[in-house]
C-alpha positions, 0 to 999 in steps of 0.5 A, a space after each residue: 481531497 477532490 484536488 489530490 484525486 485529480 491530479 491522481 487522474 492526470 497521473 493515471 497511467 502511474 496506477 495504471 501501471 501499479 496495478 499491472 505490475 502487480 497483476 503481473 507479480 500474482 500472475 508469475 507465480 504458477 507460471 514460474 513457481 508452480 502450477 498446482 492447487 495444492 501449493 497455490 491454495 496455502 500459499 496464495 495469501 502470501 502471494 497476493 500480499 506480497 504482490 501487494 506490497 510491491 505494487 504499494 512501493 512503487 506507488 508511494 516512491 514517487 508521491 511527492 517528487 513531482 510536487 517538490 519539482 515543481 515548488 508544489 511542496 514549498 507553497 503548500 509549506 508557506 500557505 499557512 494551511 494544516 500540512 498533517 491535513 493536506 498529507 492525510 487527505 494526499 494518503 486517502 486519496 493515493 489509498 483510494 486510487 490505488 487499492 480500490 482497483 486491486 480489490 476489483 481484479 481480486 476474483 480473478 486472481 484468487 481464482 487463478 491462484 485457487 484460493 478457496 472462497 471461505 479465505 477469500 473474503 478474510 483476504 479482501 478485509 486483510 487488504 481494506 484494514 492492513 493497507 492504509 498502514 502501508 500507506 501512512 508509514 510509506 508515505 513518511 519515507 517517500 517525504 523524507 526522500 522527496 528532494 533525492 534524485 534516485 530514491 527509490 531503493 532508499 524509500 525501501 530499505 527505510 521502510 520496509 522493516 515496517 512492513 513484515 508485521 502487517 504482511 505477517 498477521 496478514 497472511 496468518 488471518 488468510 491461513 487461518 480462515 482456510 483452515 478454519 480457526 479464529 481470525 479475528 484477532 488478526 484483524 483486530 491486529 491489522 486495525 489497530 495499527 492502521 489507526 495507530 499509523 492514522 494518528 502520527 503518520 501525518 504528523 511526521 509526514 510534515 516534518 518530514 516534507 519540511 525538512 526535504 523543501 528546507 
């Protein structure tokens, strides 16, 4: 894992730019949308989720296509190491470096997007359990994609399906919470498929880094 870490610090303009990406998507939506709490407020769950979820694909895309350039993927193929360990530590990594820095630049965009403070820290545990789901099933298209030139659009059609339950219970324990009722379920929802996606995602994972280097 320090390794990944280190190569995601070598590669530090790429989160860089993930995150100003998705400062960028949360920021466009008063300024093109509408401006006033009164949309903002109902509405900034699904904004930030949403910008989530981009900034989440665009980090993926590209997760394995500089180590299968550079025969990176074969050898770790050939090494005789636990691939579904080395891809569960890449995800953790990749997870760490980038949601870690969204989390940081939350209270501002909550702010700017009025999201009241009783909401506010359902949001924060919406992205801690609902997040490495998105990692872990993305992860899967971005090895399955890894020997294409221009994947991209690939990696988001195949997985994306994927995405709307997590981005829908989500969303509903932020709603929930500014109107007072009972989250937990939700979240007990989100938790359960990141652990779910915890168990096969590195599996499939393998394969799917097999059959691209083959």
């Amino acid at each position: 894992m320090k390794s990944e870490l280190l190569v995601l610090w070598r590669r530090k303009q790429d989160v860089a730019n993930v995150v100003l990406f998705f400062i960028l998507v949360v920021a466009l939506f008063p300024i093109g949308v509408n401006s006033s709490p009164e949309f903002l407020s109902p509405a900034s769950g699904g904004i930030i989720w949403c910008a989530a979820v981009l900034a989440i694909l665009m980090a993926i895309e590209g997760a394995f296509k500089e180590d299968y350039l550079d025969g990176s993927l074969e050898q770790l193929v050939v090494s005789g190491l636990s691939l579904p360990l080395l891809m569960l530590l890449k995800v953790v990594a990749l997870w760490a470096s980038v949601v870690i820095p969204l989390l940081l630049v939350m209270p501002l965009l909550s702010e700017m997007l009025s999201l009241p403070s009783a909401a506010f820290w359902v949001l924060i545990m919406t992205l801690l359990v609902g997040t490495p789901c998105l990692f872990f099933i993305g992860i899967i298209g971005s090895a399955l994609t890894a020997s294409l030139k221009q994947s991209a659009m690939l990696v988001m059609l195949l997985i994306l399906p994927f995405y709307f339950p997590i981005i829908i219970f989500a969303t509903s324990a932020v709603q929930a919470a500014q109107v007072g009722l009972p989250y937990s379920g939700l979240l007990a929802m989100l938790l359960a498929m990141s652990l779910l996606s915890l168990v096969f995602s590195p599996f499939m994972t393998a394969i799917a880094i097999k059959a691209s280097v083959n």
